[in-house]
Wavefront OBJ file of the C-alpha trace (Angstrom):
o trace
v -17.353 -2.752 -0.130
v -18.026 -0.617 2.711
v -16.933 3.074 2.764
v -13.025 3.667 2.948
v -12.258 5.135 6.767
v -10.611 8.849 6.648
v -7.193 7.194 7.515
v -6.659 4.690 4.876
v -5.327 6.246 1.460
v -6.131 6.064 -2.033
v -4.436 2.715 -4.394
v -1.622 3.930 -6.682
v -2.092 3.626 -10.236
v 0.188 0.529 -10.904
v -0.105 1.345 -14.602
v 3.196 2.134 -16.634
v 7.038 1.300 -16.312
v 7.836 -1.250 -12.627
v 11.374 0.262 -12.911
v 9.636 4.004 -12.208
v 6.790 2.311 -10.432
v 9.529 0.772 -8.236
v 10.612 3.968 -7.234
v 7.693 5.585 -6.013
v 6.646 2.252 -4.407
v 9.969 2.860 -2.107
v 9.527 6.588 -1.404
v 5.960 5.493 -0.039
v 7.675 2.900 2.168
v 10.243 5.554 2.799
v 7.844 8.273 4.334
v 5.675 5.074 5.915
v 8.527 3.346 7.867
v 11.719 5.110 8.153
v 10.369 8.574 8.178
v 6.662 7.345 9.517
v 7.989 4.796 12.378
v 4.420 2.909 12.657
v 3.491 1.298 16.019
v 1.150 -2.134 16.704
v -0.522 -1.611 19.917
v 2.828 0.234 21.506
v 5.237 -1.771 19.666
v 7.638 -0.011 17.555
v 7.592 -2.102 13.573
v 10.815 -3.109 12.409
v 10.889 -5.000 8.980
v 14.072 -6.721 7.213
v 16.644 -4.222 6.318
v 18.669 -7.033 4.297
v 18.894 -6.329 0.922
v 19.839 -9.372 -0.801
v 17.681 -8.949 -4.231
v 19.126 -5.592 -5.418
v 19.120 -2.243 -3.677
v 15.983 -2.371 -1.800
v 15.372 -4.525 1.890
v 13.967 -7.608 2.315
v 10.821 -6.004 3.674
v 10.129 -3.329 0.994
v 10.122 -7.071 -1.298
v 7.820 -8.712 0.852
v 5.132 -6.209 0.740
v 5.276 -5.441 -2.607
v 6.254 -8.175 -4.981
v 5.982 -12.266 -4.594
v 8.183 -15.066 -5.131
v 12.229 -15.782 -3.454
v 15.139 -13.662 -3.240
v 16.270 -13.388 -6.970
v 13.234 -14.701 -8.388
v 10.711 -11.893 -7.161
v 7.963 -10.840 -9.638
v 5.651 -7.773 -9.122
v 2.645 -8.336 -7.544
v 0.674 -4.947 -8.802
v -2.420 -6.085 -6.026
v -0.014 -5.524 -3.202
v 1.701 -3.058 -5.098
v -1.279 -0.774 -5.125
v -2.351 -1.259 -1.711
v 1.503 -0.355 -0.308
v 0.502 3.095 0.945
v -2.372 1.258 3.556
v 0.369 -0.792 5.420
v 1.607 1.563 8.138
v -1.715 3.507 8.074
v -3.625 0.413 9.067
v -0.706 -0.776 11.433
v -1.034 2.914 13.169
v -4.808 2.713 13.288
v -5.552 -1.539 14.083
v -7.683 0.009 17.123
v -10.336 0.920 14.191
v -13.240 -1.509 14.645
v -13.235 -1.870 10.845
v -9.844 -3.833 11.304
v -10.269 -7.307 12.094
v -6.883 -8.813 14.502
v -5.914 -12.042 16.118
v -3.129 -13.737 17.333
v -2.431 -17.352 16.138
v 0.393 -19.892 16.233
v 1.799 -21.518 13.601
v 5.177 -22.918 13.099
v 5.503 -22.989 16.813
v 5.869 -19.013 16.048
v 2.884 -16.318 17.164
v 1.907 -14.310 13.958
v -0.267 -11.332 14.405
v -3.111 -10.686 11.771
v -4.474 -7.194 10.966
v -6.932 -7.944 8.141
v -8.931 -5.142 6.494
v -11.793 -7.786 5.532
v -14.034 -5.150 4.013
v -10.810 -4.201 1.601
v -8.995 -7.780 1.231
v -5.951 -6.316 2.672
v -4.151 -8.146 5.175
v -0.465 -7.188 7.572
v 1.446 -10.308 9.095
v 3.415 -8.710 12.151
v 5.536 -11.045 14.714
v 6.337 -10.396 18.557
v 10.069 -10.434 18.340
v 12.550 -9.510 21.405
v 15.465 -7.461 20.351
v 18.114 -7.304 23.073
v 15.830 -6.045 26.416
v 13.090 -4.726 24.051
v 10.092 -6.090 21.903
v 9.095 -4.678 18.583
v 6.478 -6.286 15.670
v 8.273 -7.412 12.936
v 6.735 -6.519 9.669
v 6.462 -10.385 7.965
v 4.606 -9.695 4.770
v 1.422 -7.875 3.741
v -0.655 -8.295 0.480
v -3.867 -8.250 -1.231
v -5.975 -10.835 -0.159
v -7.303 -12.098 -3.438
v -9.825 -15.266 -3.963
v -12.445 -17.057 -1.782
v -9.968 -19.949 -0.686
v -7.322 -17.262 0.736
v -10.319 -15.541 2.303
v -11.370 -18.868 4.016
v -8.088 -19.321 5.442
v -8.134 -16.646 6.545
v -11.456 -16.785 8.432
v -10.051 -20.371 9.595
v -7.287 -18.562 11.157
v -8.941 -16.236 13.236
v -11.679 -19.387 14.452
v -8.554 -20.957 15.706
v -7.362 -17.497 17.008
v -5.209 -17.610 20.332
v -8.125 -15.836 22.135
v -6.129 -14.129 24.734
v -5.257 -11.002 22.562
v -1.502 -10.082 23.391
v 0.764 -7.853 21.649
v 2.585 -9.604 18.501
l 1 2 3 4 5 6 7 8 9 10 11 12 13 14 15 16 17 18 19 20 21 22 23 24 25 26 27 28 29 30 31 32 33 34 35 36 37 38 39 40 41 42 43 44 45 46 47 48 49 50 51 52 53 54 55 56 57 58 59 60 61 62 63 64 65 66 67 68 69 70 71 72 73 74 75 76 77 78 79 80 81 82 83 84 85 86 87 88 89 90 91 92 93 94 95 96 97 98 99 100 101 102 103 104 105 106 107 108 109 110 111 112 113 114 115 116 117 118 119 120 121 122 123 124 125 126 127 128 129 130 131 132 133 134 135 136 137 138 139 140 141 142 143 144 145 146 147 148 149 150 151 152 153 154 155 156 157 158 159 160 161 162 163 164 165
């Protein structure tokens, strides 16, 4: 692994109770995105404010556990890594951050991949009224050599006109 640039933070310690982990996993996202506000090249993120599994939105979930709406488990992997989402969003312009554009499901997804750290952010072009923002889509630890390949498939088959998600 190469060295760790000055702007991405330390892992949390995923070790002890979820419930209290939980917590501090949402004050993170708290001072990240509400408080924080990241941008993608200009674009204001936005993430899903729905909370339909408890008291926490839809994309607080998707960044930091796995599975469907009432049937999420902790994923301690993304867990840890929560407090290098909006950092890396902020910061994609660092050449250690690898990003593409690519279509799939007749939808443009954005890819901001920390390769050297097996971290990856899934942002989407959306338009909102007379505006576009990136919408936050998931993020998580990018863990095994077939995910990795997919990956690297992906951004092969990259849309190679790089435009804002």
């Amino acid at each position: 692994m190469c060295n760790r640039p000055f702007w991405l933070p330390e892992i949390i310690n995923m070790d002890g109770n979820w419930e209290k982990k939980i917590i501090e996993l949402f004050e993170i996202f708290c001072r990240d995105f509400e408080i924080g506000k990241p941008y993608y090249e200009g674009l204001e993120v936005w993430w899903d404010k729905r909370k339909i599994d408890g008291n926490y939105p839809e994309g607080f979930w998707h960044i930091t556990t796995k599975g469907k709406p009432f049937n999420r488990i902790p994923d301690f992997r993304r867990s840890e890594r929560l407090p290098w989402c909006g950092p890396s969003i902020n910061n994609s312009g660092d050449p250690i951050i690898l990003k593409w554009d690519y279509q799939e499901n007749k939808k443009i997804r954005t890819y901001v991949w920390l390769e050297n750290f097996d971290y990856v952010i899934i942002l989407e072009k959306k338009h909102i009224g007379n505006r576009v923002i990136a919408f936050l889509v998931t993020a998580f630890h990018v863990d095994g050599s077939r995910t990795k390949s997919q990956l690297k498939d992906k951004y092969r088959n990259r849309i190679l006109m790089h435009s804002s998600p």
